[in-house]
PDB file as gemmi writes it, atoms N, CA and C in Angstrom:
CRYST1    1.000    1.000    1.000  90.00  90.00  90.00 P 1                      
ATOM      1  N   UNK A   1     -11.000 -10.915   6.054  1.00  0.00           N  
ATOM      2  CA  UNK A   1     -10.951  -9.476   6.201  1.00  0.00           C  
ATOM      3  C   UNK A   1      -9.921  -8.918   5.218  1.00  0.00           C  
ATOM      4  N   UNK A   2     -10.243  -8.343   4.442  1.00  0.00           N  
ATOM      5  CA  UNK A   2      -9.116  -7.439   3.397  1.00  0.00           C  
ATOM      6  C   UNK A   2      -8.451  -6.345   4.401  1.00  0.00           C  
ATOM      7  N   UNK A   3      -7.051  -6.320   3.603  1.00  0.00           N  
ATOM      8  CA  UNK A   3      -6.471  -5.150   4.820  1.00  0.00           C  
ATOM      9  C   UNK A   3      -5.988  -4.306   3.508  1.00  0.00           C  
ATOM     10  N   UNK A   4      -6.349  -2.969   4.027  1.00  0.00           N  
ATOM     11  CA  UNK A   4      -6.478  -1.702   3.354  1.00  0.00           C  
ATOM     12  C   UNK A   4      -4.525  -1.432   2.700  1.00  0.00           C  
ATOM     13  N   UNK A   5      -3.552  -1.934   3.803  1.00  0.00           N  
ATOM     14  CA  UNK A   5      -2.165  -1.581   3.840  1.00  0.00           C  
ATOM     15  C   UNK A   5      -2.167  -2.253   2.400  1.00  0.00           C  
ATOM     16  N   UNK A   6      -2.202  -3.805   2.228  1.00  0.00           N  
ATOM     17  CA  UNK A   6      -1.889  -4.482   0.870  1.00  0.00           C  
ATOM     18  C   UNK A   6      -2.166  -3.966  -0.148  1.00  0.00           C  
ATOM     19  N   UNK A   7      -3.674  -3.651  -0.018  1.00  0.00           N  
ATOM     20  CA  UNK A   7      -4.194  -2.886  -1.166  1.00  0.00           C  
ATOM     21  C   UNK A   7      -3.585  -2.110  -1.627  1.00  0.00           C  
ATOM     22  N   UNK A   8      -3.039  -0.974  -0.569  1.00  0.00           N  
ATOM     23  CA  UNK A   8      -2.471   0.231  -0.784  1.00  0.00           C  
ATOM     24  C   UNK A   8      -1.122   0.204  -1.316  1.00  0.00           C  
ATOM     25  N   UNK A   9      -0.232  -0.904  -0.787  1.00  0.00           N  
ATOM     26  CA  UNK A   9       0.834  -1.328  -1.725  1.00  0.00           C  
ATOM     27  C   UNK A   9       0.707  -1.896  -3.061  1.00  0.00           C  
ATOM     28  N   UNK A  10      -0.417  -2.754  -2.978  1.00  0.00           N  
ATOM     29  CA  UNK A  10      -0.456  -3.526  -4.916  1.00  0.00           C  
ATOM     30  C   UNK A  10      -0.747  -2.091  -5.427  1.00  0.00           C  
ATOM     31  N   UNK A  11      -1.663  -0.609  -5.476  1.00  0.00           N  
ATOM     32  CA  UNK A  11      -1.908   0.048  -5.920  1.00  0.00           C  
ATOM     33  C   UNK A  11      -0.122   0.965  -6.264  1.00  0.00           C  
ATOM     34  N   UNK A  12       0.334   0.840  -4.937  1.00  0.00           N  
ATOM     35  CA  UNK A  12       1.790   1.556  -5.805  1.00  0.00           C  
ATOM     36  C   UNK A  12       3.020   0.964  -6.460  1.00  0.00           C  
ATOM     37  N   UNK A  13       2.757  -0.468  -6.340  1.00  0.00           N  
ATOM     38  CA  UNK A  13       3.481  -1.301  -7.036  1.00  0.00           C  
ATOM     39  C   UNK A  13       3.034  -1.167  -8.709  1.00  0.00           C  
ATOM     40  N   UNK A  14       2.123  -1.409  -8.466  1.00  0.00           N  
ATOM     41  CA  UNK A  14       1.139  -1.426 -10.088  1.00  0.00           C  
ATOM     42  C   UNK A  14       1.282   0.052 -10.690  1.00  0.00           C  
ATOM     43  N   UNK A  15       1.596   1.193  -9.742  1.00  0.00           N  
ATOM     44  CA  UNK A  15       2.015   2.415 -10.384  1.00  0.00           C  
ATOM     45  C   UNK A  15       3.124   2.820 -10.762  1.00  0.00           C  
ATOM     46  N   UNK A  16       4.144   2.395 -10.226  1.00  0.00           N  
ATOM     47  CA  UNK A  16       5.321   2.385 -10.178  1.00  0.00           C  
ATOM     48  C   UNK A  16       5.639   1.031 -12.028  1.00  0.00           C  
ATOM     49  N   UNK A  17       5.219   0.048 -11.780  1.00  0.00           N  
ATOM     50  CA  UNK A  17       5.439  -1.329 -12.705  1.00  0.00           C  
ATOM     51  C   UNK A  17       5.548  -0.594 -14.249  1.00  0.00           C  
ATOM     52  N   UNK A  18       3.960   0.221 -13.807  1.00  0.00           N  
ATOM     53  CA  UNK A  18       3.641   0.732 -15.450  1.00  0.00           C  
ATOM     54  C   UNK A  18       4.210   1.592 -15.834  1.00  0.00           C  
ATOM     55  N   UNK A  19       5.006   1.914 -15.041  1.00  0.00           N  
ATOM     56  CA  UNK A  19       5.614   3.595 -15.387  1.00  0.00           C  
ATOM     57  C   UNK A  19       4.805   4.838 -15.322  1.00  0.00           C  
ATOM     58  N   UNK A  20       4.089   4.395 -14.077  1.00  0.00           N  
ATOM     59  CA  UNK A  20       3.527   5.928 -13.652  1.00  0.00           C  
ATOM     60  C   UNK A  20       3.769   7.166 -13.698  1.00  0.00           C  
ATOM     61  N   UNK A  21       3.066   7.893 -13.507  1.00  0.00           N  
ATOM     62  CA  UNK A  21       3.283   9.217 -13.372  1.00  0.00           C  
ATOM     63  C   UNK A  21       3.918   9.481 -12.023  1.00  0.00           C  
ATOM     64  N   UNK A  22       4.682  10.373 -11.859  1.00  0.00           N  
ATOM     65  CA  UNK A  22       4.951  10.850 -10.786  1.00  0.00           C  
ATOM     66  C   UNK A  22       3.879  11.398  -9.974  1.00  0.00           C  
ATOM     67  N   UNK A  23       3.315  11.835 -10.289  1.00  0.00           N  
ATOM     68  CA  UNK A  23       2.055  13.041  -9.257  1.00  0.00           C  
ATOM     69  C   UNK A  23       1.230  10.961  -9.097  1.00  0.00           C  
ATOM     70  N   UNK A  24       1.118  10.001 -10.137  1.00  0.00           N  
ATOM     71  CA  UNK A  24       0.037   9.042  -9.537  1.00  0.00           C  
ATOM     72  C   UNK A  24       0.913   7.860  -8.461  1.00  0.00           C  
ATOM     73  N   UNK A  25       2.478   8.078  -8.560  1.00  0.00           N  
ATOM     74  CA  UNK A  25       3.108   7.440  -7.298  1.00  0.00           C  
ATOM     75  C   UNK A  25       3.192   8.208  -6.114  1.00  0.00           C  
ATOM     76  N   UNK A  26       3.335   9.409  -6.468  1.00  0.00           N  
ATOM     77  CA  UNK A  26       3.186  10.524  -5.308  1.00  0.00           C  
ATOM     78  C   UNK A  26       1.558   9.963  -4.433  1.00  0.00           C  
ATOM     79  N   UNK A  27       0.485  10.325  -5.171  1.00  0.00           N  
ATOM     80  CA  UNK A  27      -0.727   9.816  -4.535  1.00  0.00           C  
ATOM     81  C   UNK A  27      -1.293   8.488  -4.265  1.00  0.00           C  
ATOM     82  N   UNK A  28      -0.398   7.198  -5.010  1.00  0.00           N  
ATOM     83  CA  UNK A  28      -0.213   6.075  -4.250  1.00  0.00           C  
ATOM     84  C   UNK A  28       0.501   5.811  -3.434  1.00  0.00           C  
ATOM     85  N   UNK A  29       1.623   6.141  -3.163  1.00  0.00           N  
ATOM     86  CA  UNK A  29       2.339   6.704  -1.514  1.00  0.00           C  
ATOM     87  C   UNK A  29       1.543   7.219  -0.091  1.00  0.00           C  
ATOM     88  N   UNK A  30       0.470   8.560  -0.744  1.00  0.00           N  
ATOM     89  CA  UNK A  30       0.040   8.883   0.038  1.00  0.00           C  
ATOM     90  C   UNK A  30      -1.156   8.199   1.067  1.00  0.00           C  
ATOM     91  N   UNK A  31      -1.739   7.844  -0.180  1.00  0.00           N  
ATOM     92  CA  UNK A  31      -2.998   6.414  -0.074  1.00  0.00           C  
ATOM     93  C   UNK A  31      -2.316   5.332   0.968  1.00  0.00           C  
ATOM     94  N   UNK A  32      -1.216   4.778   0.683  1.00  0.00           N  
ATOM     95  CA  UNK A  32      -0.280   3.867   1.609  1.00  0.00           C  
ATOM     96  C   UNK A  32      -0.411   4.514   2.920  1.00  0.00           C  
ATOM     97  N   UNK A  33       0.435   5.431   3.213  1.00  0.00           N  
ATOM     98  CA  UNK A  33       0.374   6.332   4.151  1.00  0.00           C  
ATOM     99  C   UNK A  33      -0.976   6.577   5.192  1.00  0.00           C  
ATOM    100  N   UNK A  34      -1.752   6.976   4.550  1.00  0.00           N  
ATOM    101  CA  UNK A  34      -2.842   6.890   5.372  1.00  0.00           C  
ATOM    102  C   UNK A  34      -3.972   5.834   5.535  1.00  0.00           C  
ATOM    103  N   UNK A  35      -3.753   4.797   4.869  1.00  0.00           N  
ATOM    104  CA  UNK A  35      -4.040   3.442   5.400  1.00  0.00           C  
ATOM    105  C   UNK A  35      -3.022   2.856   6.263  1.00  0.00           C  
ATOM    106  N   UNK A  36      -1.839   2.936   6.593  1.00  0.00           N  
ATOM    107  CA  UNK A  36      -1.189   2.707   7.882  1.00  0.00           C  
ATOM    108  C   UNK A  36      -1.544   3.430   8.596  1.00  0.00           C  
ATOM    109  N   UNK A  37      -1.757   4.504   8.560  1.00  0.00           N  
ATOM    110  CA  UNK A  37      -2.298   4.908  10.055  1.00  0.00           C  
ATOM    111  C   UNK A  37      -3.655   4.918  10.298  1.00  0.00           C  
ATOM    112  N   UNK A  38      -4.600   4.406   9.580  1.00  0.00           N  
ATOM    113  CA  UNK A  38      -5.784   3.802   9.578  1.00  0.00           C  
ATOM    114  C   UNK A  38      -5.718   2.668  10.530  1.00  0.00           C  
ATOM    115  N   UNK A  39      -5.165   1.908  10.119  1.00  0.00           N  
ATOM    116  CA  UNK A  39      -4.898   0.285  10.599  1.00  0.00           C  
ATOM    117  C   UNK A  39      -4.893  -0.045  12.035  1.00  0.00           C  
ATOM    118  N   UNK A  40      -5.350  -0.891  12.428  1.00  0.00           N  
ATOM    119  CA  UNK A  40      -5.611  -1.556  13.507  1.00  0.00           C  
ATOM    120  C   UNK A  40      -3.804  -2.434  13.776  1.00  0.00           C  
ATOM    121  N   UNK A  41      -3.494  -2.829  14.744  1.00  0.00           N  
ATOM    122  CA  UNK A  41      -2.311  -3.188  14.642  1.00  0.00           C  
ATOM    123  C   UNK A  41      -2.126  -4.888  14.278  1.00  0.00           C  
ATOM    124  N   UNK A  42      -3.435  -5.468  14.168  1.00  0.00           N  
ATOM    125  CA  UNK A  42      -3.100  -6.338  13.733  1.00  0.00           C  
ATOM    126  C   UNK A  42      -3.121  -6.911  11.580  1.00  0.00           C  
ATOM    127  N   UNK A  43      -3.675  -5.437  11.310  1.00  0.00           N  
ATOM    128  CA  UNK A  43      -3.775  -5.184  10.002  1.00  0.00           C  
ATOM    129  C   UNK A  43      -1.921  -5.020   9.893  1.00  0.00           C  
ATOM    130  N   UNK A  44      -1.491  -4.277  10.525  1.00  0.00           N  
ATOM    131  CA  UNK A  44      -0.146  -3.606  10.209  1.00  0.00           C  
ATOM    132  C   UNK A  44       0.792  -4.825  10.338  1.00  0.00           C  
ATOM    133  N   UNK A  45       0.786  -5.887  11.570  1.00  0.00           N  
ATOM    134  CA  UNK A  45       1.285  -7.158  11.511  1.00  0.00           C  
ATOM    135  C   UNK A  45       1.395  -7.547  10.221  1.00  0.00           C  
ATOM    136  N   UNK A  46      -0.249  -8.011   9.436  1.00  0.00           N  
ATOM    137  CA  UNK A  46      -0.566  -8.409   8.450  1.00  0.00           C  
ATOM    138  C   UNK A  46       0.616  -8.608   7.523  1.00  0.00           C  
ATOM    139  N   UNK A  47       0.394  -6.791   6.953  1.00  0.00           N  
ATOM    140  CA  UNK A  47       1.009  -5.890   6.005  1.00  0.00           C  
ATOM    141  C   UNK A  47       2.488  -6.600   6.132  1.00  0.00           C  
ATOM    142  N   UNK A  48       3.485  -6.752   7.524  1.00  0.00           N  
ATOM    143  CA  UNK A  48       4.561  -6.652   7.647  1.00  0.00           C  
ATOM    144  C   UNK A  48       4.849  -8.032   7.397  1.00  0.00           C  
ATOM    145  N   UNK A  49       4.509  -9.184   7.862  1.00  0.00           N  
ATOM    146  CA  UNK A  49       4.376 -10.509   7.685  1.00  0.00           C  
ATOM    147  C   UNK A  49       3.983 -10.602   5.712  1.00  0.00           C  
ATOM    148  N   UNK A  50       3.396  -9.969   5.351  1.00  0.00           N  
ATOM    149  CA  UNK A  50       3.048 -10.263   3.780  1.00  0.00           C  
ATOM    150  C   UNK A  50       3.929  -9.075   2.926  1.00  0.00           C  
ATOM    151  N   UNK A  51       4.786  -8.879   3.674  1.00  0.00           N  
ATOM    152  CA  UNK A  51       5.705  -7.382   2.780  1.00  0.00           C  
ATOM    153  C   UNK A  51       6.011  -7.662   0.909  1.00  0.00           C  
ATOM    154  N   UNK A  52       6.542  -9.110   1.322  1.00  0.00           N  
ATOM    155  CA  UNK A  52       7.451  -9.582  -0.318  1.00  0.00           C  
ATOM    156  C   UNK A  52       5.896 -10.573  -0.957  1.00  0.00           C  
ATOM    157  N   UNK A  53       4.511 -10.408  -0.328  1.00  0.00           N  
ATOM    158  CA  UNK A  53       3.811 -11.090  -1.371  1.00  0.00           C  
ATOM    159  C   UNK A  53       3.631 -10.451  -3.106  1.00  0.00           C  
ATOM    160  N   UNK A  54       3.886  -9.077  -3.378  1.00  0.00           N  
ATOM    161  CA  UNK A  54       3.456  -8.696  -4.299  1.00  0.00           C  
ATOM    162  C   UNK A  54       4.591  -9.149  -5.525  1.00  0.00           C  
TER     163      UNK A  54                                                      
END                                                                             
């Protein structure tokens, strides 16, 4: 099962890495954001248990 939280972090890691834009870390934040509260709680476990994989 892919969990949406990881995703949503490699996406603002990878925005942040390249030297994003502000407005595209702003909206990879937000993306984060509302895939945690998407999440089922054992997705959010997941997420918290895999924090330092990226």
């Amino acid at each position: 099962m892919s969990n949406p939280i990881i995703a949503a972090q490699k996406k603002l890691f990878d925005a942040t890495a390249e030297g994003g834009t502000v407005q595209g870390i702003k909206d990879a934040r937000a993306a984060g954001q509302a895939a945690w509260d998407a999440a089922t709680p054992e997705q959010r476990d997941e997420a918290r248990k895999n924090k330092n994989a990226l």
